[in-house]
C-alpha atoms as an extended CHARMM CRD file, in Angstrom:
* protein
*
       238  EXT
         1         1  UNK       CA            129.0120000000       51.1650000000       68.6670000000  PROA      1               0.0000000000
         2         2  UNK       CA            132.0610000000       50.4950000000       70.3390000000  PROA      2               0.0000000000
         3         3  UNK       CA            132.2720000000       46.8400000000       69.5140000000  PROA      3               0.0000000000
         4         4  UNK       CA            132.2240000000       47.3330000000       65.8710000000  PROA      4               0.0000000000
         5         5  UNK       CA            135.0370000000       50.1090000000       65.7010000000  PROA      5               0.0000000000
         6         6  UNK       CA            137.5010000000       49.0010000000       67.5090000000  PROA      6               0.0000000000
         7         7  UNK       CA            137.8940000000       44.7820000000       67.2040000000  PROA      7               0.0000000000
         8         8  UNK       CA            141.7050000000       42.9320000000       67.3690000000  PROA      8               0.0000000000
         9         9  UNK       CA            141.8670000000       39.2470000000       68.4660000000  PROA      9               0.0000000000
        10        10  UNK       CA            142.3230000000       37.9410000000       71.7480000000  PROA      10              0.0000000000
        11        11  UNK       CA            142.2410000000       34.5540000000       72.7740000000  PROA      11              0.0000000000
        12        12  UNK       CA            139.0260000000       33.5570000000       73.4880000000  PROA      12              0.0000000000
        13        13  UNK       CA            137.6480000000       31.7010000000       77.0060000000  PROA      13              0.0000000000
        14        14  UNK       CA            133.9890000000       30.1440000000       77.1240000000  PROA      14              0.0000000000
        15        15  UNK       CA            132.7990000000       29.8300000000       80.4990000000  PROA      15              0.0000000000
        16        16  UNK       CA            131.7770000000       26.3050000000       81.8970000000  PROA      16              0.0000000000
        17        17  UNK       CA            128.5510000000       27.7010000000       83.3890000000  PROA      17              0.0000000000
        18        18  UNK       CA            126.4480000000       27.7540000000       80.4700000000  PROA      18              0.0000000000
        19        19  UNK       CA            125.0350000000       24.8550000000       78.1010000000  PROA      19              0.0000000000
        20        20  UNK       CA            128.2080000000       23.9010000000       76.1520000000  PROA      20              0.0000000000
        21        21  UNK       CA            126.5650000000       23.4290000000       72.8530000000  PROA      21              0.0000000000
        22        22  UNK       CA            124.1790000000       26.6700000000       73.1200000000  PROA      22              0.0000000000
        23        23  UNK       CA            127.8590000000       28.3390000000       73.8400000000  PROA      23              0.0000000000
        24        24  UNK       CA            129.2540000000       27.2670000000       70.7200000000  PROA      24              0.0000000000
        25        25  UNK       CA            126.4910000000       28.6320000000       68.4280000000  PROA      25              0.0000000000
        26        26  UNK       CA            126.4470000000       31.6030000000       70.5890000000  PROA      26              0.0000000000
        27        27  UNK       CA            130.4920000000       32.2880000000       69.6120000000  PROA      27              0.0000000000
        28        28  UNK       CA            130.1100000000       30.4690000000       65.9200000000  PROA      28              0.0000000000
        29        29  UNK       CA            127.2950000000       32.8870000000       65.0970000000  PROA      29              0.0000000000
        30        30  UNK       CA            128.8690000000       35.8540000000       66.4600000000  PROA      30              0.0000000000
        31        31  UNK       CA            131.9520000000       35.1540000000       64.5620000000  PROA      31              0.0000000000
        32        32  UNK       CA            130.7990000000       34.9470000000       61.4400000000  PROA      32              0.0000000000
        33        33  UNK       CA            129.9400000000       37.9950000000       61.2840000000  PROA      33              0.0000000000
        34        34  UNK       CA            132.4100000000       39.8580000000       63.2780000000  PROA      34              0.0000000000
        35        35  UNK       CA            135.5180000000       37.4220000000       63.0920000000  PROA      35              0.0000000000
        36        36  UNK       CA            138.1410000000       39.4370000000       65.4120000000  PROA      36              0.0000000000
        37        37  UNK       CA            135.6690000000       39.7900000000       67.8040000000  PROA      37              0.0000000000
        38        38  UNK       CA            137.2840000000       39.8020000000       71.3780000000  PROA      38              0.0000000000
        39        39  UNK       CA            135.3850000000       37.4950000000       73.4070000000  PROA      39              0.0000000000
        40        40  UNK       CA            136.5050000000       36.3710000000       76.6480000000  PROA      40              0.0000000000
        41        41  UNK       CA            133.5720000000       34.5620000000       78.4990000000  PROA      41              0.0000000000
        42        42  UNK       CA            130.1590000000       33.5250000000       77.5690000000  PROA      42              0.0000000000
        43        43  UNK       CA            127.7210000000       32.9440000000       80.8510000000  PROA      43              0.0000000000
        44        44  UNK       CA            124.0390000000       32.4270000000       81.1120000000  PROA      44              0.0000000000
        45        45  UNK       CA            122.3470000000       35.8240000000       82.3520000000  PROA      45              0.0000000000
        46        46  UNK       CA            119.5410000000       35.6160000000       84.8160000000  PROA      46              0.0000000000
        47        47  UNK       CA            116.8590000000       35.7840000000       81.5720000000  PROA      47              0.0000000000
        48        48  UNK       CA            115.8640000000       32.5320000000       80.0740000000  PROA      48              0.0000000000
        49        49  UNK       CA            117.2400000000       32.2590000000       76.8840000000  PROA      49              0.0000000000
        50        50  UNK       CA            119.8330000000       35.0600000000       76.8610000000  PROA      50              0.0000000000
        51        51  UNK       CA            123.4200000000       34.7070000000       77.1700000000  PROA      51              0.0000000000
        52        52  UNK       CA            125.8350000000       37.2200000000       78.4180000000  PROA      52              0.0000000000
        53        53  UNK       CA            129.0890000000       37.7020000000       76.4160000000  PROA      53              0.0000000000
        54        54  UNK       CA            131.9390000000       39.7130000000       77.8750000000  PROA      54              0.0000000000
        55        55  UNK       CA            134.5880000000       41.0490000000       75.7250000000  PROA      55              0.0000000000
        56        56  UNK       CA            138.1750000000       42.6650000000       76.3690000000  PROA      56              0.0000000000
        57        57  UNK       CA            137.5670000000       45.8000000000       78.3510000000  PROA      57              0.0000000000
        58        58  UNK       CA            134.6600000000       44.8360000000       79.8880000000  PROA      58              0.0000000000
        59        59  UNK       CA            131.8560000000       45.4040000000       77.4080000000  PROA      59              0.0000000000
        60        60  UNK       CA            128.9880000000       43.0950000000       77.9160000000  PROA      60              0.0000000000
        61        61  UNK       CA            126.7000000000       41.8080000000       74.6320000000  PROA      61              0.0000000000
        62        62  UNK       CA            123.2130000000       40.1300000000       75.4310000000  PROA      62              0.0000000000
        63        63  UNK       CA            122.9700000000       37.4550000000       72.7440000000  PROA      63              0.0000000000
        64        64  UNK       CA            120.0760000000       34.9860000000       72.3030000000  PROA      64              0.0000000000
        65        65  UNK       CA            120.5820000000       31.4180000000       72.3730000000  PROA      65              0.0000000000
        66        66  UNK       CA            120.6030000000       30.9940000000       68.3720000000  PROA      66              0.0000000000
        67        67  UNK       CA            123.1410000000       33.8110000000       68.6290000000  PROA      67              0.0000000000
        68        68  UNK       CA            120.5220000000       35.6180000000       65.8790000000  PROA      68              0.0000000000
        69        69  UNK       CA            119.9420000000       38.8770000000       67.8760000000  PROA      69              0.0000000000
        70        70  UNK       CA            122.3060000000       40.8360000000       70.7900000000  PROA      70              0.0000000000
        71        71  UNK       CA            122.1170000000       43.8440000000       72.3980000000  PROA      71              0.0000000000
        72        72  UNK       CA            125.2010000000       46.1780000000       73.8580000000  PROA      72              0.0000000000
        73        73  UNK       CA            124.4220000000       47.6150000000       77.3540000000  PROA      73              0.0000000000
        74        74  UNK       CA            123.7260000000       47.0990000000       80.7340000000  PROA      74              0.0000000000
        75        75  UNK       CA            121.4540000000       44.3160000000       82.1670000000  PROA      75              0.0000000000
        76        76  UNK       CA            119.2390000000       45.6340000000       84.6780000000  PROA      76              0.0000000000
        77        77  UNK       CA            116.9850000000       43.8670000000       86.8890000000  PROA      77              0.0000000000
        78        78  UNK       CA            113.3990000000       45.8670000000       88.5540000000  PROA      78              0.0000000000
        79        79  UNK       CA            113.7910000000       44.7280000000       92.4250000000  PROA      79              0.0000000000
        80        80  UNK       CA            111.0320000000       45.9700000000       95.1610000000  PROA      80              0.0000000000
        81        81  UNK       CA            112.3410000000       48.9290000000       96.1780000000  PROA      81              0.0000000000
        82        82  UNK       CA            115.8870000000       49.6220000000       93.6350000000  PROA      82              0.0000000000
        83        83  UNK       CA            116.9830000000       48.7520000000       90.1190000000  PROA      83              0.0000000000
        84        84  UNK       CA            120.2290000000       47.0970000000       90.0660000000  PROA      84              0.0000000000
        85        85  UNK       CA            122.5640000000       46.7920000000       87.6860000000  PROA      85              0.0000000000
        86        86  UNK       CA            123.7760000000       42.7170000000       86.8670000000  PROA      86              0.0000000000
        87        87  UNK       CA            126.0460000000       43.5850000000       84.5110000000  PROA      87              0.0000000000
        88        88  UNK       CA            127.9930000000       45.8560000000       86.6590000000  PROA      88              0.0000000000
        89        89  UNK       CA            127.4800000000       43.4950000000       89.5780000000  PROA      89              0.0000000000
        90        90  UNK       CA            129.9470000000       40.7420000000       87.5390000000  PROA      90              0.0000000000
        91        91  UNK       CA            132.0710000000       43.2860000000       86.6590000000  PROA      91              0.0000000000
        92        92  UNK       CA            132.8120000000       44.1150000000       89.9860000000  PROA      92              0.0000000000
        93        93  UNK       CA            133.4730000000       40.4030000000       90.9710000000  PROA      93              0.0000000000
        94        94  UNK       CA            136.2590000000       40.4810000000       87.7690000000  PROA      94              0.0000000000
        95        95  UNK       CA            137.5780000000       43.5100000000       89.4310000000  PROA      95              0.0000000000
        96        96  UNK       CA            137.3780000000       42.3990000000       92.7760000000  PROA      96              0.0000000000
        97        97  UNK       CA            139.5420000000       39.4340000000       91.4280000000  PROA      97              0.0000000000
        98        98  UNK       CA            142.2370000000       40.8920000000       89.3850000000  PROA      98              0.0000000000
        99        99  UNK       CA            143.2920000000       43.6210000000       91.6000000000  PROA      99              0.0000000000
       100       100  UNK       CA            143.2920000000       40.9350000000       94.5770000000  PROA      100             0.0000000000
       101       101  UNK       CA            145.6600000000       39.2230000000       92.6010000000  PROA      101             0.0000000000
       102       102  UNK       CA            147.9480000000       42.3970000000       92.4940000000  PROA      102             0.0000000000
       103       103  UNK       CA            150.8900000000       42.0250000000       95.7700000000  PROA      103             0.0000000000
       104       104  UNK       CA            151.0920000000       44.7770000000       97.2680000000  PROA      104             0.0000000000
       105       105  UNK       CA            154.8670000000       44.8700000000       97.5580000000  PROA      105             0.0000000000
       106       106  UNK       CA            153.8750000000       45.8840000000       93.6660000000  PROA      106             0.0000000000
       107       107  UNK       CA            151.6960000000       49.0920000000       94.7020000000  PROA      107             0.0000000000
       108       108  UNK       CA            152.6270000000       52.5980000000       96.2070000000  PROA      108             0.0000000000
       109       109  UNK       CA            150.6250000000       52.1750000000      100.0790000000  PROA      109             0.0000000000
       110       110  UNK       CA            150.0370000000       54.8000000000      102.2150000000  PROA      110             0.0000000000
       111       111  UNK       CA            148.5790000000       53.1650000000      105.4580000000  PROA      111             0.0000000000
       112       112  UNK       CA            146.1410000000       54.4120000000      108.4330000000  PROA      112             0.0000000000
       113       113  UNK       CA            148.6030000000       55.1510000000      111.4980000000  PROA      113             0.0000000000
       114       114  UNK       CA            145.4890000000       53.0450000000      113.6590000000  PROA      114             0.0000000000
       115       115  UNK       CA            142.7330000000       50.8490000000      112.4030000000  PROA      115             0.0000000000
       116       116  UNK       CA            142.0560000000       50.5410000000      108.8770000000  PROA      116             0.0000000000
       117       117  UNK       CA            138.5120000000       50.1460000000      108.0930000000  PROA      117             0.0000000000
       118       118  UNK       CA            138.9000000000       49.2650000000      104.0530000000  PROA      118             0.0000000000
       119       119  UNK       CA            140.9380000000       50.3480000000      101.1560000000  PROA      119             0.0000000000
       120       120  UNK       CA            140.6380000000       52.0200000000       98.2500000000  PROA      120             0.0000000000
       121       121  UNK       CA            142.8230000000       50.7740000000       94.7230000000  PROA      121             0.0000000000
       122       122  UNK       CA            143.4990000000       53.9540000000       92.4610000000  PROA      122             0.0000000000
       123       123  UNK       CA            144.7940000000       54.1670000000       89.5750000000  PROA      123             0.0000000000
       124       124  UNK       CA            147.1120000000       57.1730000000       89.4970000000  PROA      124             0.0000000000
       125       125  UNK       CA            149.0680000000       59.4410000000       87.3090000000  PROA      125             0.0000000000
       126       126  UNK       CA            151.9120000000       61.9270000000       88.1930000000  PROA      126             0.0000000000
       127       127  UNK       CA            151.0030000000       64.7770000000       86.0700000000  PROA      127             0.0000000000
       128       128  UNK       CA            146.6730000000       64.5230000000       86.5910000000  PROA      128             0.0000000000
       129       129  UNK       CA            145.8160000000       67.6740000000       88.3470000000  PROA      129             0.0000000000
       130       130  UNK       CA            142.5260000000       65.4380000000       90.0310000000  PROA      130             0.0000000000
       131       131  UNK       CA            145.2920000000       62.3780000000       90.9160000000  PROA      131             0.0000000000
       132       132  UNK       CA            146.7100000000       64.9160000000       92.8280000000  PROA      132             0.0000000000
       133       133  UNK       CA            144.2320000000       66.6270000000       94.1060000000  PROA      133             0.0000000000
       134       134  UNK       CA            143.2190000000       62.8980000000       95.9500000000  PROA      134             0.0000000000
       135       135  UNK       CA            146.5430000000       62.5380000000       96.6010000000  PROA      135             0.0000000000
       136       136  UNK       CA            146.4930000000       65.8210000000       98.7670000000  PROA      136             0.0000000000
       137       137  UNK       CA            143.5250000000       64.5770000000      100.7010000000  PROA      137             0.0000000000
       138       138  UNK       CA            145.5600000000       60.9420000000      101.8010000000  PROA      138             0.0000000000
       139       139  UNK       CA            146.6160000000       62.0050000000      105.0820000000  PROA      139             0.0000000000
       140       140  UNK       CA            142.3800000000       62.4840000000      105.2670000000  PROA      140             0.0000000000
       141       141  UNK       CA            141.4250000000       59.4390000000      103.9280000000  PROA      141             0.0000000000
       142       142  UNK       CA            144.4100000000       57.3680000000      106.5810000000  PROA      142             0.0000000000
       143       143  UNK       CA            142.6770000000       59.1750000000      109.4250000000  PROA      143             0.0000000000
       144       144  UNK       CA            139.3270000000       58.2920000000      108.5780000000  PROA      144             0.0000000000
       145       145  UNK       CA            140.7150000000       54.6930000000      108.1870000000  PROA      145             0.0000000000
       146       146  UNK       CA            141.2680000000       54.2340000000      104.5690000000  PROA      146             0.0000000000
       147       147  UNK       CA            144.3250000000       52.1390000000      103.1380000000  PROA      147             0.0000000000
       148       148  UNK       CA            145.1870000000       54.1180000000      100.0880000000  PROA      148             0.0000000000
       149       149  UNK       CA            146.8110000000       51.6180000000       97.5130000000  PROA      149             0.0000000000
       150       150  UNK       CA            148.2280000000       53.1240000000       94.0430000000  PROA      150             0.0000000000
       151       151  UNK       CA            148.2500000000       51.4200000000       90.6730000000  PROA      151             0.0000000000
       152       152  UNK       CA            150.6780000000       52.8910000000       87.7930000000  PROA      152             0.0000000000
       153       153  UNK       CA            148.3040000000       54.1380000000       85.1570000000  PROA      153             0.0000000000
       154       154  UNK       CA            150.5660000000       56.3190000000       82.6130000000  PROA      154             0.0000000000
       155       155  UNK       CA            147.3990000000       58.2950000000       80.5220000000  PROA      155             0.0000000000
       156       156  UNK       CA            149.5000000000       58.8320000000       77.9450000000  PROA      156             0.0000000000
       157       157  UNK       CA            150.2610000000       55.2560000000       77.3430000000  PROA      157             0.0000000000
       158       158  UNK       CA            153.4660000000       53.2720000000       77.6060000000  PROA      158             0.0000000000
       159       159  UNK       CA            156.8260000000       55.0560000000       77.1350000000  PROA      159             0.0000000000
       160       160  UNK       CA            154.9750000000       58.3370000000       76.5760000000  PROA      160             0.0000000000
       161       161  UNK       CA            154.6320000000       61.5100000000       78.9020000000  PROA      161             0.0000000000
       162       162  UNK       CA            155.0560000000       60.9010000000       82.5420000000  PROA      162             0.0000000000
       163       163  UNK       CA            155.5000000000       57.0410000000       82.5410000000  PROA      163             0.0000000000
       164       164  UNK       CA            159.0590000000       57.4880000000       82.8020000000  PROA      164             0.0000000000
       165       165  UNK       CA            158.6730000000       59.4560000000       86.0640000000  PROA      165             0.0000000000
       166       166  UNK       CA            156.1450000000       56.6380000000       87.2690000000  PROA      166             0.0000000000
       167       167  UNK       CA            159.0540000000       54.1900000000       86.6540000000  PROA      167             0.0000000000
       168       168  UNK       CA            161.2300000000       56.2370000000       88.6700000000  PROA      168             0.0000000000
       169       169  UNK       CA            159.0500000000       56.3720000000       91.3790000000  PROA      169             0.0000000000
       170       170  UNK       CA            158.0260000000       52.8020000000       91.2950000000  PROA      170             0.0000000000
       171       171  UNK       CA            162.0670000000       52.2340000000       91.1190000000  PROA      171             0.0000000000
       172       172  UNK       CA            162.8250000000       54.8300000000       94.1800000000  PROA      172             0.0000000000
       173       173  UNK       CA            163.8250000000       52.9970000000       97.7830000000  PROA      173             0.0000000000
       174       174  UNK       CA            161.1020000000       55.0320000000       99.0900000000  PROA      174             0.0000000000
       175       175  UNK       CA            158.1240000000       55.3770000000       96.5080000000  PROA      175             0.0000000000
       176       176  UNK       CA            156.0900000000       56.6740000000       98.7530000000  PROA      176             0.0000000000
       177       177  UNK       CA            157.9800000000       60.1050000000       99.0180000000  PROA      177             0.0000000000
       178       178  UNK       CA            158.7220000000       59.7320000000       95.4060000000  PROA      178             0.0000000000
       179       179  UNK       CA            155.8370000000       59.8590000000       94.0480000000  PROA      179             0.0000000000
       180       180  UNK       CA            154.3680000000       62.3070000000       96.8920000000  PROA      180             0.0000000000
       181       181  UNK       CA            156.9840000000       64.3950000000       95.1940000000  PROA      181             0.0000000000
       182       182  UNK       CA            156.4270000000       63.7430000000       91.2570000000  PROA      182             0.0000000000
       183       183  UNK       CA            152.8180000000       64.4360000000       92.2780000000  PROA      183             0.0000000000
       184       184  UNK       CA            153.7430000000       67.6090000000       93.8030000000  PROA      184             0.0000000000
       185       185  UNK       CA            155.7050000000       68.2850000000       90.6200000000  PROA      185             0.0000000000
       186       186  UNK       CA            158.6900000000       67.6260000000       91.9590000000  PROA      186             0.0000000000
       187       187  UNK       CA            161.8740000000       66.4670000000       89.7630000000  PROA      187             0.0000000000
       188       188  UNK       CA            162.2700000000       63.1670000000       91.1290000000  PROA      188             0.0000000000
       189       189  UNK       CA            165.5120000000       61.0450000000       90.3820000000  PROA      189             0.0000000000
       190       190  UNK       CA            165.4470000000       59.5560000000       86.6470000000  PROA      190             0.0000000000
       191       191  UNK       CA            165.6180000000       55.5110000000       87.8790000000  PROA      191             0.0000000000
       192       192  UNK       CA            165.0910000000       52.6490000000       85.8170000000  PROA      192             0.0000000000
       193       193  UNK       CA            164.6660000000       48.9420000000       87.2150000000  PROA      193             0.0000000000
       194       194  UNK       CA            162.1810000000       45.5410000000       86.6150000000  PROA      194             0.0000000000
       195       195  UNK       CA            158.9230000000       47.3660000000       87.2210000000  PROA      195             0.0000000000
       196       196  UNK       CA            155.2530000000       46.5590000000       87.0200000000  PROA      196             0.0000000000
       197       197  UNK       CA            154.1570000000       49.7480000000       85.4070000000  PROA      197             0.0000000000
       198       198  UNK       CA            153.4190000000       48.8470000000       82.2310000000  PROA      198             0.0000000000
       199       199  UNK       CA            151.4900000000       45.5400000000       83.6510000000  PROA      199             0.0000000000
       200       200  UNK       CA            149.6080000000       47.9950000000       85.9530000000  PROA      200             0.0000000000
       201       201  UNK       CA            148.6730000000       50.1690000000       83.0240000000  PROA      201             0.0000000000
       202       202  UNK       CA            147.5090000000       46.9740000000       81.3620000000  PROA      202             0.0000000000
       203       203  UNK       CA            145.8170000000       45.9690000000       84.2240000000  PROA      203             0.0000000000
       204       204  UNK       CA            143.9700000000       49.4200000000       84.0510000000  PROA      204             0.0000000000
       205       205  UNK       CA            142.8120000000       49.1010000000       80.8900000000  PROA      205             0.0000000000
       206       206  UNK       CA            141.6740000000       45.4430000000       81.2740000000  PROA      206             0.0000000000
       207       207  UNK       CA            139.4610000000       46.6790000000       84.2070000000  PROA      207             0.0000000000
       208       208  UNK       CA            137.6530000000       49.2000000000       82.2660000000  PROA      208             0.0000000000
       209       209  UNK       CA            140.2370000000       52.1520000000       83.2190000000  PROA      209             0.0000000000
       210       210  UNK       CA            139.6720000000       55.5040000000       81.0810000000  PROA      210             0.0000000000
       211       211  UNK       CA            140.6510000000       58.4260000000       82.7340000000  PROA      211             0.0000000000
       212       212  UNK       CA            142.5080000000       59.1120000000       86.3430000000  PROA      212             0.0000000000
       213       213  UNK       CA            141.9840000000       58.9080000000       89.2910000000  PROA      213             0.0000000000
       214       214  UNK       CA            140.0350000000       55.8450000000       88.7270000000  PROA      214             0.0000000000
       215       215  UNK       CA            139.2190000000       54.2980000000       92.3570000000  PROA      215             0.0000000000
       216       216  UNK       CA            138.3010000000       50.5150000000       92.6120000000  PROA      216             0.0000000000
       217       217  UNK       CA            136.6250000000       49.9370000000       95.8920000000  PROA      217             0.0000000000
       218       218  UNK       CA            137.7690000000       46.5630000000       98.4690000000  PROA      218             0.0000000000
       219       219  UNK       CA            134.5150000000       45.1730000000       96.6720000000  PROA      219             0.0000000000
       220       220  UNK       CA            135.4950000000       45.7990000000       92.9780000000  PROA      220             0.0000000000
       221       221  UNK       CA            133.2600000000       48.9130000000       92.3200000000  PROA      221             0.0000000000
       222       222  UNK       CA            134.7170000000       51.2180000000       89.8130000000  PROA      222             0.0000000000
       223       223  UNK       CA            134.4010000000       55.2900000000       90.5010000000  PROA      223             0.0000000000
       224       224  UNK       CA            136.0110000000       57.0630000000       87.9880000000  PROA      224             0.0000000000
       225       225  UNK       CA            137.1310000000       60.4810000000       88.8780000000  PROA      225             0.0000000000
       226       226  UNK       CA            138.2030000000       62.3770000000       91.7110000000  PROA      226             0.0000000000
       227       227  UNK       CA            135.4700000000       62.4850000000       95.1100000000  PROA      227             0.0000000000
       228       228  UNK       CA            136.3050000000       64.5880000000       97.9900000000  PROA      228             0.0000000000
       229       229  UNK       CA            137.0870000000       62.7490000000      100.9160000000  PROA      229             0.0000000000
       230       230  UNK       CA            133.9450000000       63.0690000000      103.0250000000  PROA      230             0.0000000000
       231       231  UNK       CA            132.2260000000       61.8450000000       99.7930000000  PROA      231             0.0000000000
       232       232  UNK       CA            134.4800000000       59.2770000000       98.9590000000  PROA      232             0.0000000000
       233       233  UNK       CA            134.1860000000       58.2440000000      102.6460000000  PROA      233             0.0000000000
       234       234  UNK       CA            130.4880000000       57.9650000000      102.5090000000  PROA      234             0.0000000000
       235       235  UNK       CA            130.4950000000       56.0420000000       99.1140000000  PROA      235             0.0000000000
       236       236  UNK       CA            132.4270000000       53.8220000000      101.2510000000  PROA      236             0.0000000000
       237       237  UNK       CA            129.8650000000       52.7700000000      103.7030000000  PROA      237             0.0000000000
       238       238  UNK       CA            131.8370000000       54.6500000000      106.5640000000  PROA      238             0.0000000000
């Protein structure tokens, strides 16, 4: 399980929404166990009795309110005619949050020449053959009236592989055509400059981020991979 093999400490945040005393032998229990557990908030879930606790990355643990027993998984509630998924229902609200918080003067935008409809957020990499496979389909996605807005995500991690060209780009006077051209592969101009790469690449991995292209939707969804446009534009509601 995921939670047990990979644990470091983060400060830990306890939500205000759930009994304040049930929330503290909700963490205390947890903690004695697993001491390095990353727990950022603790909420009541819609079942009586059962607490939802999210750590770093995302992952969700159902613990009751003795903190005895938990589960690791999605939360799913049985609705007339659909099941839907509350766990990735908050998660989308986090997401919706943090990349709302993001300028764009900080992104890479290519814009619809007439009405944009919605955007997409993707996380991008220079050298991902699927990153640039979407990338080849933008002038598609601007003319069905998407707002393409790109996020540094470096797979390789910080100060390995192509991050350096994704600084360049992000350092270029026009990073648009720079990183059309590192995605084209390209040699674009070695640049260096203050840069939010490597707090995009954070960011990434904060919102669940595993793999590029990932694609945050305006509402905080999460599709990870590469869709075609057509599909991508009817996943959008358009």
């Amino acid at each position: 399980m995921a939670i047990l093999g990979c644990l470091f400490f983060v400060p830990t945040v306890y939500s205000q929404d759930a009994d304040s005393a049930i929330n503290q032998e909700v963490v205390s229990r947890l903690k004695s166990v697993l001491p390095d557990i990353p727990i950022e908030v603790v909420n009541e879930s819609p079942v009586k009795g059962i607490y939802s606790v999210e750590l770093k990355g995302g992952e969700i643990l159902y613990v009751t309110a003795d903190g005895g027993y938990f589960f690791a998984g999605d939360l799913y509630k049985v609705a007339e005619s659909r099941v839907i998924n509350v766990a990735e229902i908050g998660r989308s609200i986090k997401r919706k949050a943090l990349i709302d918080d993001v300028p764009q003067s900080q992104m890479v935008v290519f814009s619809p020449s007439g009405e944009t409809r919605t955007h997409i957020t993707v996380f991008t990499d220079v050298d991902c053959a699927y990153c640039r496979r979407l990338h080849n389909e933008v002038t598609v996605l601007n003319d069905l009236g998407i707002e393409v807005r790109y996020l540094a995500f470096p797979r390789s991690g910080i100060g390995q592989g192509s991050y350096d060209t994704m600084v360049s780009a992000w350092c270029a006077e026009d990073r648009n055509t720079a990183l059309t051209n590192a995605k084209s592969g390209k040699k674009i101009p070695s640049l260096d400059c203050e840069n939010p790469v490597d707090g995009q690449y954070q960011l990434g991995q904060q919102v669940g981020v595993s793999g590029t292209p990932a694609i945050i939707t305006a509402d905080g969804t999460l599709i990870s991979g590469y869709l075609p446009a057509a599909q991508l534009s009817k996943r959008l509601g358009l």
